[in-house]
C-alpha positions as CSV (number, residue, x, y, z in Angstrom):
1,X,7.2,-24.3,-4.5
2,X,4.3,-22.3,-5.4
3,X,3.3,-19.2,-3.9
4,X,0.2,-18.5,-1.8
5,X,-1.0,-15.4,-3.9
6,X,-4.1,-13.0,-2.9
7,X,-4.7,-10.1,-4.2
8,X,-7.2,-7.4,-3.0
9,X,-8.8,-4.3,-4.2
10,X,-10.7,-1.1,-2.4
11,X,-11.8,-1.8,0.8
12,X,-10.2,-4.9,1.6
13,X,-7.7,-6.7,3.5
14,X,-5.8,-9.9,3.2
15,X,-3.4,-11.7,6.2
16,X,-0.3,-14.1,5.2
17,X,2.2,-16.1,7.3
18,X,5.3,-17.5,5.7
19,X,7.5,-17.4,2.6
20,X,5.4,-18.3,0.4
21,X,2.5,-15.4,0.9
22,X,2.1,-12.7,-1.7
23,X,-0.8,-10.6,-1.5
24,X,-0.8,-7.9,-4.1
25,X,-3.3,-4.3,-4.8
26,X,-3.5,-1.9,-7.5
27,X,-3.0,1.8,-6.6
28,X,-3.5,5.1,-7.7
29,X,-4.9,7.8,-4.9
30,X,-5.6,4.9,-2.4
31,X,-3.3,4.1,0.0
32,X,-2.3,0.7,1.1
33,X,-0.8,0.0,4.4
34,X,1.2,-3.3,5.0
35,X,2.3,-4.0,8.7
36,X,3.7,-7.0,10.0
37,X,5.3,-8.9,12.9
38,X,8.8,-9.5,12.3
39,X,8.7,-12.4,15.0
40,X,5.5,-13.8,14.6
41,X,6.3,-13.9,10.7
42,X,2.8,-13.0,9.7
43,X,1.7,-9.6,8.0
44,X,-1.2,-8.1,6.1
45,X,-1.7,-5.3,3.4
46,X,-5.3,-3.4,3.4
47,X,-6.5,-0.9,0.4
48,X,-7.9,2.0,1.5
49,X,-10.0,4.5,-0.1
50,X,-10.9,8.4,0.0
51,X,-10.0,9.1,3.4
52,X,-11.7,12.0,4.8
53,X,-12.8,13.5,1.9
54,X,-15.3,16.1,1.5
55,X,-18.1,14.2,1.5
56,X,-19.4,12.3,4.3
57,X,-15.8,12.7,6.3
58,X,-17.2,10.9,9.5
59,X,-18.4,7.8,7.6
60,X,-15.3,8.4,5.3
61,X,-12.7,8.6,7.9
62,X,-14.5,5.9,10.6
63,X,-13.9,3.5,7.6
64,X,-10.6,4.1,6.5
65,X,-9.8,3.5,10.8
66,X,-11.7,0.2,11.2
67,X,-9.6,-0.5,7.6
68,X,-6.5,-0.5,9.6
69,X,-8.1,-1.9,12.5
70,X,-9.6,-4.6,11.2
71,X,-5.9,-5.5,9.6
72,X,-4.6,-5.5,13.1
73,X,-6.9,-7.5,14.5
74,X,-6.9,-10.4,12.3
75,X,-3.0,-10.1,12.1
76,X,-3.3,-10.5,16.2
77,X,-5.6,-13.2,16.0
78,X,-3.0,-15.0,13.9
79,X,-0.4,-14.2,16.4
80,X,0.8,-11.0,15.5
81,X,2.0,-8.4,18.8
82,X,-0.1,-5.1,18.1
83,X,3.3,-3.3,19.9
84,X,5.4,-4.9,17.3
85,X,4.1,-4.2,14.3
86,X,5.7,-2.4,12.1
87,X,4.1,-0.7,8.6
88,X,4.7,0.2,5.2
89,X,2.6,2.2,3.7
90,X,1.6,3.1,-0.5
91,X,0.0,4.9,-2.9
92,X,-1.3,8.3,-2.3
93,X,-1.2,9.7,-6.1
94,X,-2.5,12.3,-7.9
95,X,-4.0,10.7,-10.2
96,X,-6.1,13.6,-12.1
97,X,-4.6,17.4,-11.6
98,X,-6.8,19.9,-11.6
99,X,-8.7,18.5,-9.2
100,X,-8.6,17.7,-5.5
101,X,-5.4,15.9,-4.4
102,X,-7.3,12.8,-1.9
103,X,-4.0,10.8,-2.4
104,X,-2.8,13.5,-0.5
105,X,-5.5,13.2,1.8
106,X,-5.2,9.2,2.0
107,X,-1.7,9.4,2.7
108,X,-1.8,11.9,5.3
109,X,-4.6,10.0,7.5
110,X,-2.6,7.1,7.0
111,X,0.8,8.4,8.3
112,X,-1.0,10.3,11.0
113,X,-3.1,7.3,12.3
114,X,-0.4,5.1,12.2
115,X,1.7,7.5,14.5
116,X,-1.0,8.2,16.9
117,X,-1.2,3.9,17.3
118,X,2.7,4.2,17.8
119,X,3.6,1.9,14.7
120,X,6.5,2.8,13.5
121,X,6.5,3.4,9.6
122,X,9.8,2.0,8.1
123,X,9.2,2.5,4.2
124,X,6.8,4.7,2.4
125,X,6.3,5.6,-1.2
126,X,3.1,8.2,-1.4
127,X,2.4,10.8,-3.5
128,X,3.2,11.4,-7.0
129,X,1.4,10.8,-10.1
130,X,2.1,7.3,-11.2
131,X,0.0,4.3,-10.0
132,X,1.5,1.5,-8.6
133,X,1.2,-2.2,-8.2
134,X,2.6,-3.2,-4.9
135,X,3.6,-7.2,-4.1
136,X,4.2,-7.8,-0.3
137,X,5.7,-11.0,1.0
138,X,4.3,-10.7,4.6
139,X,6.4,-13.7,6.5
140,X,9.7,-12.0,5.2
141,X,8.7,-7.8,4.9
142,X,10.1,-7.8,1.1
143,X,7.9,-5.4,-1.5
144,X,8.2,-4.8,-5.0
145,X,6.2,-1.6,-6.1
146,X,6.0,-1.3,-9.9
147,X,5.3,2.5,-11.2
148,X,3.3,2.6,-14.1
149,X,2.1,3.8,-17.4
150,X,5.2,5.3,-19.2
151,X,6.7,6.1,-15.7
152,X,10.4,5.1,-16.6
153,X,10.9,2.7,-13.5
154,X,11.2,-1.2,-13.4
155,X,9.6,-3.6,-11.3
156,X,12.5,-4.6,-8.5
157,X,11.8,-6.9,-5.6
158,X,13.6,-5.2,-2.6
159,X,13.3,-5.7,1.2
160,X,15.8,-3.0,2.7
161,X,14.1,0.2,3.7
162,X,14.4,1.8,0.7
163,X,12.9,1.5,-3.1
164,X,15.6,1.4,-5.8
165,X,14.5,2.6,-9.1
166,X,15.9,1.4,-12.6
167,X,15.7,3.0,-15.7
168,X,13.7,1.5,-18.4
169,X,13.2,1.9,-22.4
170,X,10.3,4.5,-23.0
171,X,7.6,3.0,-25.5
172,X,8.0,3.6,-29.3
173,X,4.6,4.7,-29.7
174,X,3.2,7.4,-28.2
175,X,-0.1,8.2,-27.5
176,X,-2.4,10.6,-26.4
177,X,-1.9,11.7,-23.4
178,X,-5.2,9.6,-22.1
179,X,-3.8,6.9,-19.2
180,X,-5.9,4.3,-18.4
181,X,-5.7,1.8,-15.9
């Protein structure tokens, strides 16, 4: 059986139903936030970006809402219960330091909205300074997250409420210090 794979980047959104769905992002100091319906079996994952930040924070923030809002809504059109959803939300790093931490800033609007919308938030992994790749099975709630570059963690597909973290070989080589991704 082959799987029904999407994967999105900043500013989208992507809905799946059954075991087969995978949708996947790439994050640094955006957050994505997966909710689902446990009953319905359907779920969706969004990629948000620079929420509330500096500049323009009421075009800033008014998009990072209607991010998650638009999520719910097609999720609901799908036949998802808004009051039984239930989230997961990623990402959140800080990515450069020295300069402003907007993963912070990402993660905190995210938590907060998602409280003031009474959806409870059962995992999280935010914050930090390693990106991370994030696979999410919506008919089934399972995530993998995948830390990386040179972050010592392993790629493991979990689906209790907690990430589990593996030790892996550090490269040979060593570079720079320069990460890119």
């Amino acid at each position: 059986m082959t799987a029904d794979f999407i994967h999105i980047v900043q500013g989208e959104f992507a809905v799946g139903q059954g075991d087969n769905a995978v949708i996947s992002t790439l994050l640094g100091s955006c957050v994505a936030c997966c909710l689902w319906d446990r009953e319905a079996g359907v779920g969706g994952m969004n990629h948000m970006l620079l929420a509330g930040s500096q500049v323009q924070s009421t075009a800033n923030t008014l998009a990072d809402i209607n991010a998650i809002e638009s999520l719910i809504n097609a999720l609901c059109k799908v036949g998802a219960e808004r009051d039984r959803l239930q989230a997961k939300a990623f990402g959140g790093a800080r990515m450069v330091s020295g300069l402003s931490d907007i993963g912070q800033k990402n993660a905190e609007f995210t938590l907060n909205y998602l409280q003031s919308e009474g959806i409870e938030v059962v995992t999280q992994s935010l914050g930090g300074t390693d990106a991370r790749t994030i696979r999410f099975w919506p008919g089934t709630d399972a995530r993998t997250i995948r830390f990386w570059p040179g972050t010592g963690r392993a790629l493991q597909r979990v689906s209790e409420a907690r990430v589990q973290e593996v030790p892996t070989p550090q490269p040979v080589c060593e570079g720079n210090g320069l990460e890119l991704f």
